[in-house]
mmCIF file as gemmi writes it, N, C-alpha and C atoms, coordinates in Angstrom:
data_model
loop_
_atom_site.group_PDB
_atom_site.id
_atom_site.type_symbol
_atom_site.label_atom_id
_atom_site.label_alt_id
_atom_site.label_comp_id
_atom_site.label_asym_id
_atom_site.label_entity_id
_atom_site.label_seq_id
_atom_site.pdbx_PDB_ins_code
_atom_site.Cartn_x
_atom_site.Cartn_y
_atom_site.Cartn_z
_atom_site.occupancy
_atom_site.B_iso_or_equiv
_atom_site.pdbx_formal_charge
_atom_site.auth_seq_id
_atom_site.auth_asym_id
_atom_site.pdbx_PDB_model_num
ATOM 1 N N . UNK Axp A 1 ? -8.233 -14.565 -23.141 1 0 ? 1 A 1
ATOM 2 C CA . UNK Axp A 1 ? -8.889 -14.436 -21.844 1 0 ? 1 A 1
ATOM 3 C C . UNK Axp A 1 ? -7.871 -14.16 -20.734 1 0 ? 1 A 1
ATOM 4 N N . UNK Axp A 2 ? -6.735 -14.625 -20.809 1 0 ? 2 A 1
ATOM 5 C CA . UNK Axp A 2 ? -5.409 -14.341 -19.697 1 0 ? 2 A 1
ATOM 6 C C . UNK Axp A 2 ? -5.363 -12.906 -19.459 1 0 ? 2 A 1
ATOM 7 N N . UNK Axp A 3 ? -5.352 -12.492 -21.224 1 0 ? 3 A 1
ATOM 8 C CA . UNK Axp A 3 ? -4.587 -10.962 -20.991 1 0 ? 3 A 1
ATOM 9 C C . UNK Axp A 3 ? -5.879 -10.108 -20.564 1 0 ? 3 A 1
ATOM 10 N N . UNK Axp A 4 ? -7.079 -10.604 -20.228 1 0 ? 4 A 1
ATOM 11 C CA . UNK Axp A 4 ? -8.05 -9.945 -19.937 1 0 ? 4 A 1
ATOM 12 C C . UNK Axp A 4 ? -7.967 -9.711 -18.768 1 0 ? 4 A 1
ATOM 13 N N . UNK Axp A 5 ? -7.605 -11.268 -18.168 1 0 ? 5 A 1
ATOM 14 C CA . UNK Axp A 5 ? -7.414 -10.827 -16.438 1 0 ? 5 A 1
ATOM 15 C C . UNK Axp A 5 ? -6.371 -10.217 -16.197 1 0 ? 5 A 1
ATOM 16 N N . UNK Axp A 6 ? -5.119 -10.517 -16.622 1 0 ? 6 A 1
ATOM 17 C CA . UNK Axp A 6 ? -4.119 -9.482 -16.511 1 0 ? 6 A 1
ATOM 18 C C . UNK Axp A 6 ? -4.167 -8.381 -16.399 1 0 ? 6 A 1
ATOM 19 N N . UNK Axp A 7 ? -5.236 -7.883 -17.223 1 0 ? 7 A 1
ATOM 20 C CA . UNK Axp A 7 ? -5.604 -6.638 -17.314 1 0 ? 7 A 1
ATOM 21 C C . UNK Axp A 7 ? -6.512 -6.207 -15.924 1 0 ? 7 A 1
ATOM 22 N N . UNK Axp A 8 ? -7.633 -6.81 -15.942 1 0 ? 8 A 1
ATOM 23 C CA . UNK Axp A 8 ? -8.158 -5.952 -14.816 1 0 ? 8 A 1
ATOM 24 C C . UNK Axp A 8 ? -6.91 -6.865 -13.415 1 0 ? 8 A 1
ATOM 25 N N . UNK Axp A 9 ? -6.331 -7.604 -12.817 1 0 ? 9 A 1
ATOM 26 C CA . UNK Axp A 9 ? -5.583 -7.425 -12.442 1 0 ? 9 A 1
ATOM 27 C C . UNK Axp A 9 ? -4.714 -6.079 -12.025 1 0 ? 9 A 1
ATOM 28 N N . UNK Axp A 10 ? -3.928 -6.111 -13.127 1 0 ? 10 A 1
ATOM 29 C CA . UNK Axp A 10 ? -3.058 -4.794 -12.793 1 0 ? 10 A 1
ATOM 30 C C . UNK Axp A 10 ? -3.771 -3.727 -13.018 1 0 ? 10 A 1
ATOM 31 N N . UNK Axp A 11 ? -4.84 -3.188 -13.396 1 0 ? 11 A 1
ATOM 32 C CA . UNK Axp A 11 ? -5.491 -2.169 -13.579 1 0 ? 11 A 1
ATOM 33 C C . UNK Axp A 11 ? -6.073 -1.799 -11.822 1 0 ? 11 A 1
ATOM 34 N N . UNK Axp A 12 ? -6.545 -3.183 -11.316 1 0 ? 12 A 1
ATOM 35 C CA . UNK Axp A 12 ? -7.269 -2.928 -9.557 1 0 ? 12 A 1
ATOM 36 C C . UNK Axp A 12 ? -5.782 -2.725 -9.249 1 0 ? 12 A 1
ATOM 37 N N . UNK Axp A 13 ? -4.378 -3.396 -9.413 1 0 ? 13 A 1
ATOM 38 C CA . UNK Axp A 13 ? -3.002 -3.1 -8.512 1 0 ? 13 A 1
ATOM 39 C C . UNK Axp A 13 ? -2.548 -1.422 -8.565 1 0 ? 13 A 1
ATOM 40 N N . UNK Axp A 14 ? -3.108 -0.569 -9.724 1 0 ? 14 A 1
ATOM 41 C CA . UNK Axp A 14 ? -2.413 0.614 -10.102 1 0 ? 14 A 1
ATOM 42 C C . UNK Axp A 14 ? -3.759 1.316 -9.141 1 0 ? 14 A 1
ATOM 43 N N . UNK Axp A 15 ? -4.575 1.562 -9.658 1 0 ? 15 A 1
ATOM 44 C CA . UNK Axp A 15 ? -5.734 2.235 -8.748 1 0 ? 15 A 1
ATOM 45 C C . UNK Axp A 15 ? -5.293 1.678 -7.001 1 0 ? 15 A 1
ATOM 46 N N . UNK Axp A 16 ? -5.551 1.016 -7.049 1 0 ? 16 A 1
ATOM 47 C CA . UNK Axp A 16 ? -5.442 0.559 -5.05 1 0 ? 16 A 1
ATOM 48 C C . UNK Axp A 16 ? -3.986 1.178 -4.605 1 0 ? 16 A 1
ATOM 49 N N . UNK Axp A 17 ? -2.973 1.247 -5.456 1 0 ? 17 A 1
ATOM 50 C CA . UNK Axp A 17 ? -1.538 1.769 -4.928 1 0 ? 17 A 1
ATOM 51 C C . UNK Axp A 17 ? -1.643 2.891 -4.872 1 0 ? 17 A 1
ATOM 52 N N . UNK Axp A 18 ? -2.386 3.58 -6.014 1 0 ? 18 A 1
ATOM 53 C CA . UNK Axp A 18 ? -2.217 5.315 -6.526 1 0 ? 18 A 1
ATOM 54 C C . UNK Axp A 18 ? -3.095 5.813 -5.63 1 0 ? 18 A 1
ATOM 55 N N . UNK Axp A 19 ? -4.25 5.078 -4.957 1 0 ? 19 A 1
ATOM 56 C CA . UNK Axp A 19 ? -5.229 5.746 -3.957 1 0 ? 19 A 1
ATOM 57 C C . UNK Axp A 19 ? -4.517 5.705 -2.751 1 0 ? 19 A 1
ATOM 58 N N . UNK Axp A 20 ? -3.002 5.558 -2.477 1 0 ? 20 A 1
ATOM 59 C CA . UNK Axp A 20 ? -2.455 6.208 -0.898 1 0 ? 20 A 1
ATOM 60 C C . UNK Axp A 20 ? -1.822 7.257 -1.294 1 0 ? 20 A 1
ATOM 61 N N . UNK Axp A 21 ? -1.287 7.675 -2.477 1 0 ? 21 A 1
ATOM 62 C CA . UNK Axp A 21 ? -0.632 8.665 -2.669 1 0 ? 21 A 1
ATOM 63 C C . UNK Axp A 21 ? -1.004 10.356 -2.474 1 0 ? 21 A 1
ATOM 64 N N . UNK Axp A 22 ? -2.307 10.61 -2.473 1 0 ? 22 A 1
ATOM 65 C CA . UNK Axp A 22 ? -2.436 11.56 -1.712 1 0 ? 22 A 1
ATOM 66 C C . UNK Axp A 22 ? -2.863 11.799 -0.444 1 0 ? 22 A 1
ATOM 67 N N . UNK Axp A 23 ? -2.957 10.285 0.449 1 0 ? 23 A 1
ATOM 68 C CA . UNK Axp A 23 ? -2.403 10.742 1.699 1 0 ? 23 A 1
ATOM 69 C C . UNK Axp A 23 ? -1.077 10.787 2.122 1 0 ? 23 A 1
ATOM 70 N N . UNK Axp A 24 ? -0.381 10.367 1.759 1 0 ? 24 A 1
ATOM 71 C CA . UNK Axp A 24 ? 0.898 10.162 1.867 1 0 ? 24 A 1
ATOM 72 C C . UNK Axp A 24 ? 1.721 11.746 1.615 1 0 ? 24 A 1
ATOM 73 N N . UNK Axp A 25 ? 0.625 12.323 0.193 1 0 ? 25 A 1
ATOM 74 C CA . UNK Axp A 25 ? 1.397 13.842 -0.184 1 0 ? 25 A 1
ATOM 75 C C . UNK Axp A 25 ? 0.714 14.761 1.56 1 0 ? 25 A 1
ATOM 76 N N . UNK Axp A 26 ? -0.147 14.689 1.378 1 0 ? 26 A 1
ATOM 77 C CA . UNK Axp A 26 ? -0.765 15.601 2.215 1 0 ? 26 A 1
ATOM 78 C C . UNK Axp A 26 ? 0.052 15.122 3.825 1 0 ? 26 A 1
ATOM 79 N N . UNK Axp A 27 ? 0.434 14.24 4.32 1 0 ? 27 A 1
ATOM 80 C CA . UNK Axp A 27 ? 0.75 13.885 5.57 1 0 ? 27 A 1
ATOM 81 C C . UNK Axp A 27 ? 2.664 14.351 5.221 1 0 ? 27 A 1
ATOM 82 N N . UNK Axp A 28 ? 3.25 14.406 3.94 1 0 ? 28 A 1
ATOM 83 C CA . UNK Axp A 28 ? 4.164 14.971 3.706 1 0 ? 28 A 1
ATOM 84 C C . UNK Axp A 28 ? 4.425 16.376 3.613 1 0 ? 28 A 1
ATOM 85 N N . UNK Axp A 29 ? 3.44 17.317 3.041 1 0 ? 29 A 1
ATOM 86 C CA . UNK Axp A 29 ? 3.085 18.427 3.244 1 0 ? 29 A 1
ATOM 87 C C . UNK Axp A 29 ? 2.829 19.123 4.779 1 0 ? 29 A 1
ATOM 88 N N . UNK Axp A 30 ? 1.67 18.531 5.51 1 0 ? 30 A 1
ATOM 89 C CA . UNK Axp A 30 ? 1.217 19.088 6.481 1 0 ? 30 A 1
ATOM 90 C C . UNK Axp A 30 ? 2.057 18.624 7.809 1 0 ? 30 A 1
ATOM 91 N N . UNK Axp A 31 ? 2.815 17.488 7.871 1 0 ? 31 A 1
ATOM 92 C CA . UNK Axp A 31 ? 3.033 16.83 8.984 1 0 ? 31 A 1
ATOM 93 C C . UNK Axp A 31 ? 2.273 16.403 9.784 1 0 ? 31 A 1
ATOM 94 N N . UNK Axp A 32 ? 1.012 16.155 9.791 1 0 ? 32 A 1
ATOM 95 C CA . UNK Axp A 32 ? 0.249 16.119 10.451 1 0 ? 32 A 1
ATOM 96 C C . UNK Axp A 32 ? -1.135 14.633 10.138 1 0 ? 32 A 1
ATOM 97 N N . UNK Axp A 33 ? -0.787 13.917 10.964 1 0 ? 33 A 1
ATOM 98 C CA . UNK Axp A 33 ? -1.47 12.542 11.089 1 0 ? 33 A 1
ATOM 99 C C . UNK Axp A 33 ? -2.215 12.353 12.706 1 0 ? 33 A 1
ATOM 100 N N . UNK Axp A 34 ? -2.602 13.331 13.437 1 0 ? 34 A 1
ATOM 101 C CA . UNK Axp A 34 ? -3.145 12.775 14.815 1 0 ? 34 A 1
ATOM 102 C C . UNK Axp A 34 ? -4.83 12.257 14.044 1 0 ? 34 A 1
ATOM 103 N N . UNK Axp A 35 ? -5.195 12.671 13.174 1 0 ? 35 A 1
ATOM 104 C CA . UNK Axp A 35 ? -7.063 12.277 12.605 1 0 ? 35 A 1
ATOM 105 C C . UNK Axp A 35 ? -6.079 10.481 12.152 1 0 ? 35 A 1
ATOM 106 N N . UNK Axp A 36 ? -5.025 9.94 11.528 1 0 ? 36 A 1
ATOM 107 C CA . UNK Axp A 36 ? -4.706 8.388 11.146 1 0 ? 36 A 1
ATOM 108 C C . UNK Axp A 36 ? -4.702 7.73 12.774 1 0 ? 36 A 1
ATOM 109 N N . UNK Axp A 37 ? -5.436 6.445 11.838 1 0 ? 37 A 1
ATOM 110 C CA . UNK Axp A 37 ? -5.893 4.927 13.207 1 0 ? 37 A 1
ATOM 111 C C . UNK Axp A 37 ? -4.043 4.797 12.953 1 0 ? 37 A 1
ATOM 112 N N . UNK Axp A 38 ? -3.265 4.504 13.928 1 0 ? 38 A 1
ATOM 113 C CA . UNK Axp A 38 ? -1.82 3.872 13.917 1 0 ? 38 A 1
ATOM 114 C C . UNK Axp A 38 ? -2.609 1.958 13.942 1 0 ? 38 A 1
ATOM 115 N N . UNK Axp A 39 ? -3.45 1.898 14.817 1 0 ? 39 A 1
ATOM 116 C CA . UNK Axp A 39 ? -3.92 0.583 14.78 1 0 ? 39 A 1
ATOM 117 C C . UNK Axp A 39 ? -4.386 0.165 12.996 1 0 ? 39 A 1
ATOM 118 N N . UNK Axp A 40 ? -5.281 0.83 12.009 1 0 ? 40 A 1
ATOM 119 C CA . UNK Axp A 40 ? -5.572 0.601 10.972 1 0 ? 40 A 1
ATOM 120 C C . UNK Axp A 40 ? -3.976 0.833 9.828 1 0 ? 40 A 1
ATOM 121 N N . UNK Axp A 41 ? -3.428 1.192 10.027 1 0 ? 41 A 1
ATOM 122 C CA . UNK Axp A 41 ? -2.196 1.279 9.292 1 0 ? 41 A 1
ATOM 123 C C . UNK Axp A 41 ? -1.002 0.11 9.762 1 0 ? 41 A 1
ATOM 124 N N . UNK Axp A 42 ? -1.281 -0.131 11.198 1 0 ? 42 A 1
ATOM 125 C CA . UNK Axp A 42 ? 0.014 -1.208 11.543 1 0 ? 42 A 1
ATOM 126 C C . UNK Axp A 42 ? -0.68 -2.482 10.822 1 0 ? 42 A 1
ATOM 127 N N . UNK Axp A 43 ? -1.999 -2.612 10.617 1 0 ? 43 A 1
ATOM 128 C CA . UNK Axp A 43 ? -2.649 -4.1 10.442 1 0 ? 43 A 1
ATOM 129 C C . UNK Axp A 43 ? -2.823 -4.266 8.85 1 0 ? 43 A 1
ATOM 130 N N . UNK Axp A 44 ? -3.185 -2.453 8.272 1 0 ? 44 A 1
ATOM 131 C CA . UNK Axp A 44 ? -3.183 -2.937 6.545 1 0 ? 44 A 1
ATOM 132 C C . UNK Axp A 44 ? -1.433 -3.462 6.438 1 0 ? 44 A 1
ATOM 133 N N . UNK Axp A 45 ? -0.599 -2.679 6.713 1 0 ? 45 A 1
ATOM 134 C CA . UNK Axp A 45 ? 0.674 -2.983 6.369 1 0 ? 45 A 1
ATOM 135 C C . UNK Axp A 45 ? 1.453 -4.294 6.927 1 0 ? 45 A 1
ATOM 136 N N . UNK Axp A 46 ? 0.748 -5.091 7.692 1 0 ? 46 A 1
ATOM 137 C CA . UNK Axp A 46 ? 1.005 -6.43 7.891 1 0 ? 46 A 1
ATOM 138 C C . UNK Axp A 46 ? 0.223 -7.262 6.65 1 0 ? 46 A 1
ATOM 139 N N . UNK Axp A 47 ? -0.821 -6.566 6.684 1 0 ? 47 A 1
ATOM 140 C CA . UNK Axp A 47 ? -1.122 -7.572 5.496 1 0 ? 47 A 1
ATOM 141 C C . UNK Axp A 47 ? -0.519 -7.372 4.453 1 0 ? 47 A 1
ATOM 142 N N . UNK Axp A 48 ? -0.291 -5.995 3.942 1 0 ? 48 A 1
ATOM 143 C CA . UNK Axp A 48 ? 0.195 -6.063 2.861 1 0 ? 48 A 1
ATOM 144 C C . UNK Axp A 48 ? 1.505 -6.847 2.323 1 0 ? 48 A 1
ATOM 145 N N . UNK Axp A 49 ? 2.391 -7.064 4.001 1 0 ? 49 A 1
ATOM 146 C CA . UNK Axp A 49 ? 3.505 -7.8 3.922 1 0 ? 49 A 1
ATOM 147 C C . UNK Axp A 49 ? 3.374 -8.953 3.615 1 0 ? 49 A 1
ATOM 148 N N . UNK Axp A 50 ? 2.352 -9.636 4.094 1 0 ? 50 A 1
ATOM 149 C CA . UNK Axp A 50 ? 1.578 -10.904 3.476 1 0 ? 50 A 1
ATOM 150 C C . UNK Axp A 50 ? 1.144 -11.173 2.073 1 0 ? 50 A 1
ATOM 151 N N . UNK Axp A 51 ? 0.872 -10.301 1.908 1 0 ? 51 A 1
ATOM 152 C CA . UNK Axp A 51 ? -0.16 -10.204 0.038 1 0 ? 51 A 1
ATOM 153 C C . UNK Axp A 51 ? 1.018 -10.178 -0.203 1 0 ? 51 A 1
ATOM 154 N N . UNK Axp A 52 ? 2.47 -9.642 -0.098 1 0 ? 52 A 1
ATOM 155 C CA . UNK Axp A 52 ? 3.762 -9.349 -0.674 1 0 ? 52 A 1
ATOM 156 C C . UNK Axp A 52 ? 4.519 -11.374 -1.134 1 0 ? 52 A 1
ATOM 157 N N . UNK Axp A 53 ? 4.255 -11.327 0.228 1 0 ? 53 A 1
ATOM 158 C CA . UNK Axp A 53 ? 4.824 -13.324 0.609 1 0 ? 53 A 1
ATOM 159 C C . UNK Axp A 53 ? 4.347 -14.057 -0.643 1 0 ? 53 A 1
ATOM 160 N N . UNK Axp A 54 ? 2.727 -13.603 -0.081 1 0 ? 54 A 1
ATOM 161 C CA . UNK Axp A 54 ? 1.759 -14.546 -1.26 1 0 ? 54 A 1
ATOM 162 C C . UNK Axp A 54 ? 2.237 -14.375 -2.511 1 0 ? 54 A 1
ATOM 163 N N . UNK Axp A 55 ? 2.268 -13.363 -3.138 1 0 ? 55 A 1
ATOM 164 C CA . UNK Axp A 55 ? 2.891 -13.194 -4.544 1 0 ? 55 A 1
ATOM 165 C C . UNK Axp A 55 ? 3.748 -13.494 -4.918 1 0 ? 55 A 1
ATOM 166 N N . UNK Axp A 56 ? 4.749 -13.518 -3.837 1 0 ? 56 A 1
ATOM 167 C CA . UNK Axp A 56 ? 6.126 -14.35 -4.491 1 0 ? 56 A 1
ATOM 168 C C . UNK Axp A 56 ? 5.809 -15.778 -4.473 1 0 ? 56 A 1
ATOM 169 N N . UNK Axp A 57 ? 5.92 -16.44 -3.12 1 0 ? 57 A 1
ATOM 170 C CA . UNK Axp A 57 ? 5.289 -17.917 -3.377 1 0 ? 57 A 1
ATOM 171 C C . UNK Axp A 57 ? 4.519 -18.098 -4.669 1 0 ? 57 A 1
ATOM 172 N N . UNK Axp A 58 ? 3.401 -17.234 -5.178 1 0 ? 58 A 1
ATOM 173 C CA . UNK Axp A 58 ? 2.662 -17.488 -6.457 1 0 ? 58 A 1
ATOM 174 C C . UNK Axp A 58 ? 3.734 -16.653 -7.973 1 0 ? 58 A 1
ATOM 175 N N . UNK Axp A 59 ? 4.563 -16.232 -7.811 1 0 ? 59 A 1
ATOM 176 C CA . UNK Axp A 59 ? 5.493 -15.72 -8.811 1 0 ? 59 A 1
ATOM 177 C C . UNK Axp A 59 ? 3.839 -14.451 -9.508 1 0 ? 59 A 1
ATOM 178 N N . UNK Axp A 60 ? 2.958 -14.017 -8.748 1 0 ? 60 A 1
ATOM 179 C CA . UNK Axp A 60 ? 2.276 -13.253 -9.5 1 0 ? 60 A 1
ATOM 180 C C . UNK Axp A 60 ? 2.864 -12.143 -9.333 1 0 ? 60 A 1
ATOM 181 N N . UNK Axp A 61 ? 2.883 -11.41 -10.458 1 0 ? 61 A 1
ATOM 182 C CA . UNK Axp A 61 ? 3.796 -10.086 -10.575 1 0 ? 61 A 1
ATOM 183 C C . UNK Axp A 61 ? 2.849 -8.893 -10.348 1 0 ? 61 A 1
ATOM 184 N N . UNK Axp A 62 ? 1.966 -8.737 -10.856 1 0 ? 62 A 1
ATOM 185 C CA . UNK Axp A 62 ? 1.193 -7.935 -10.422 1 0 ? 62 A 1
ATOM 186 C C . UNK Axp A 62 ? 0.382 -7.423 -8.997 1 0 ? 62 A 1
ATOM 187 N N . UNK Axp A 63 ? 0.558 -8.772 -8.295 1 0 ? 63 A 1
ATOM 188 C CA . UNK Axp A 63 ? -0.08 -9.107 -6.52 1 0 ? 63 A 1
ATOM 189 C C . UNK Axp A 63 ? 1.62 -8.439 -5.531 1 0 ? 63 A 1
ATOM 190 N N . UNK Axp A 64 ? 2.488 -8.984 -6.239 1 0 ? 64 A 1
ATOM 191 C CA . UNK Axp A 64 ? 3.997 -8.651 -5.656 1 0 ? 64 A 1
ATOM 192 C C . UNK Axp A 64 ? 4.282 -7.348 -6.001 1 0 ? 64 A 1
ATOM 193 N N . UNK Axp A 65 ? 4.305 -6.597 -7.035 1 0 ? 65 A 1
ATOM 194 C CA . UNK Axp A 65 ? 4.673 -4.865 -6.891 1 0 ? 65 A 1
ATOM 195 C C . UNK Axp A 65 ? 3.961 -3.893 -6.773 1 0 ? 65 A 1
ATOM 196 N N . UNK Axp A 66 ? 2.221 -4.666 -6.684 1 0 ? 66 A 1
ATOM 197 C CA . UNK Axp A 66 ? 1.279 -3.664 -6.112 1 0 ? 66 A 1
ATOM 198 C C . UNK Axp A 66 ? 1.491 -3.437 -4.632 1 0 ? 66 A 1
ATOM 199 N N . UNK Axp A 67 ? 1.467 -4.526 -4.001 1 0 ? 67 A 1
ATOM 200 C CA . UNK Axp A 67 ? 1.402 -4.844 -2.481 1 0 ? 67 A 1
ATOM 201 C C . UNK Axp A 67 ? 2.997 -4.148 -2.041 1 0 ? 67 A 1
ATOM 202 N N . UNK Axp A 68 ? 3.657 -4.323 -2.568 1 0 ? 68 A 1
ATOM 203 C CA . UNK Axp A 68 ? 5.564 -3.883 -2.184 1 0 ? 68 A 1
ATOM 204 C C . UNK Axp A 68 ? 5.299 -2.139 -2.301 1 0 ? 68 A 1
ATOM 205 N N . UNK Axp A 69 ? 4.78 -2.192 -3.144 1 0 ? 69 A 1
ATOM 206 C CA . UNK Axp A 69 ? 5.041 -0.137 -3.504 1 0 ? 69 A 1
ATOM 207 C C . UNK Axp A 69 ? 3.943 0.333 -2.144 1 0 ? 69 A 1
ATOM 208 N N . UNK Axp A 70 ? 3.025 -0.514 -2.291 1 0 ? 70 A 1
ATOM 209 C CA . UNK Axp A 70 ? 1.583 -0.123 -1.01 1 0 ? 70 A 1
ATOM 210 C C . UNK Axp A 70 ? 2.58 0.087 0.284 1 0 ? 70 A 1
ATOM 211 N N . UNK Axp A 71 ? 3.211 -0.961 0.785 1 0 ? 71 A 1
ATOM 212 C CA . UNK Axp A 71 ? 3.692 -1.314 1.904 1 0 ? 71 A 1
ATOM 213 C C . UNK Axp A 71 ? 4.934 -0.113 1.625 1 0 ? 71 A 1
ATOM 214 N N . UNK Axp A 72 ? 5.085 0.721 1.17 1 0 ? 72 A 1
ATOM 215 C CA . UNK Axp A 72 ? 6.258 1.639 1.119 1 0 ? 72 A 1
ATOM 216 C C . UNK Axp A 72 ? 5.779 2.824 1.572 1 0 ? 72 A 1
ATOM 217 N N . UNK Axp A 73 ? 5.006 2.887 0.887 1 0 ? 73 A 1
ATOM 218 C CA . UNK Axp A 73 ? 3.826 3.825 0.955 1 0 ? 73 A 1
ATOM 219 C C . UNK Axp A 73 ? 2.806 4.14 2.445 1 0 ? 73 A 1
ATOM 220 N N . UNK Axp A 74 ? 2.889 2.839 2.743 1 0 ? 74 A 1
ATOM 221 C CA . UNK Axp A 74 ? 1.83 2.888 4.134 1 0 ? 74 A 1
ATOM 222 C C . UNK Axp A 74 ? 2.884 3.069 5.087 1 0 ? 74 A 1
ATOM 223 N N . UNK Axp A 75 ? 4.442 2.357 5.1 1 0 ? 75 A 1
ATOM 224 C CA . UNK Axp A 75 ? 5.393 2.511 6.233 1 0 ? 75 A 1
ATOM 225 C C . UNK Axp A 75 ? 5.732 4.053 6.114 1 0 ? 75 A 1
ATOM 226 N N . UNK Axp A 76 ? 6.129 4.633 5.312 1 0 ? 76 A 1
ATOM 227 C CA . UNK Axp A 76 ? 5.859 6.29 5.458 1 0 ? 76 A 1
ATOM 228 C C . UNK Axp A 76 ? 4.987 7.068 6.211 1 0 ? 76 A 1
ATOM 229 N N . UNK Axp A 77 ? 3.671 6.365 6.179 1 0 ? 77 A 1
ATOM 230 C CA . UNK Axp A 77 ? 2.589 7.064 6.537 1 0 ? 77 A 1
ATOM 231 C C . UNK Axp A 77 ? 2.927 6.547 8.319 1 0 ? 77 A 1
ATOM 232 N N . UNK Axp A 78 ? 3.309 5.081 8.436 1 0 ? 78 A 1
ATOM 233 C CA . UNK Axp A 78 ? 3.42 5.038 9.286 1 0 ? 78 A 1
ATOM 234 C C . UNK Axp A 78 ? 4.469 5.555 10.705 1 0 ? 78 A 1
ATOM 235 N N . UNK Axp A 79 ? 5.78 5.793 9.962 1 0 ? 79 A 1
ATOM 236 C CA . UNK Axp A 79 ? 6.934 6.409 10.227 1 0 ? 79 A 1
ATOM 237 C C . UNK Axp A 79 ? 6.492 8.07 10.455 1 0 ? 79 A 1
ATOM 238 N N . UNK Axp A 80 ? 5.707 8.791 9.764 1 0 ? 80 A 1
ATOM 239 C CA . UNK Axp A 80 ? 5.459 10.152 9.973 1 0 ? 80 A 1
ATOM 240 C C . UNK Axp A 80 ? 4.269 9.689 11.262 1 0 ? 80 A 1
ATOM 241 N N . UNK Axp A 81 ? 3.53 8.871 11.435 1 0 ? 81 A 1
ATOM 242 C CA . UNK Axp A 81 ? 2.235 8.407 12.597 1 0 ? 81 A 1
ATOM 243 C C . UNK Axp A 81 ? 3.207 8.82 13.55 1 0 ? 81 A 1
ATOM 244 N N . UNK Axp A 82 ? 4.692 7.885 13.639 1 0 ? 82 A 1
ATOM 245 C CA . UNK Axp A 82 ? 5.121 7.814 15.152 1 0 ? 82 A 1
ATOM 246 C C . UNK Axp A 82 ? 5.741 8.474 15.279 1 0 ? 82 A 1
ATOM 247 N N . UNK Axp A 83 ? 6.179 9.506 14.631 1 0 ? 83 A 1
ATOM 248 C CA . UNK Axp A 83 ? 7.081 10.433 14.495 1 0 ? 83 A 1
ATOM 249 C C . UNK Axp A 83 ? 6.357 11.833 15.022 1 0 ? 83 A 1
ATOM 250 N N . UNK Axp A 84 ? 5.316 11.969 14.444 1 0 ? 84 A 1
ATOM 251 C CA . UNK Axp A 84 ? 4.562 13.16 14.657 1 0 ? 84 A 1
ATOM 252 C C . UNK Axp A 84 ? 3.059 13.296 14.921 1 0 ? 84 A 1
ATOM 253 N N . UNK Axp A 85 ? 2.229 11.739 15.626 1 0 ? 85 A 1
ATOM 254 C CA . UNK Axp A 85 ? 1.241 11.734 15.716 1 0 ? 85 A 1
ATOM 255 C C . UNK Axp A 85 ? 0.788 11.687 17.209 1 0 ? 85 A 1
């Protein structure tokens, strides 16, 4: 039963990470983010810094390198926001 949750676990961590990656391509491609909330990106990526905390405090591995790669991922998006939005 562990490796069950494990499973859907990291299965929701790979889907939820892999679903920024083509905004991230396309805002790398186009340069262009004035349609992104800077308000909805500064607040997911606080949380995500949080969900990051939480996982370590909980040693869950799957909550800690979903949330870390997200938050890499969203500060990009966010770095091209202030850069070129």
């Amino acid at each position: 039963m562990i490796h069950l949750i494990d499973s859907i676990g990291s299965m929701a961590a790979i889907l939820t990470t892999t679903s920024f990656i083509p905004q991230v391509y396309k805002v790398y491609t186009t340069k262009q983010t004035h349609d992104l909330s800077l308000g909805m990106f500064l607040l997911f990526s606080l949380g995500l810094l949080l969900w990051c905390i939480y996982g370590i405090l909980l040693m869950a591995w799957p909550i800690i390198w979903a949330n870390f790669i997200t938050l890499g991922l969203t500060c990009y998006i966010l770095v091209m926001k202030i850069k070129y939005g």
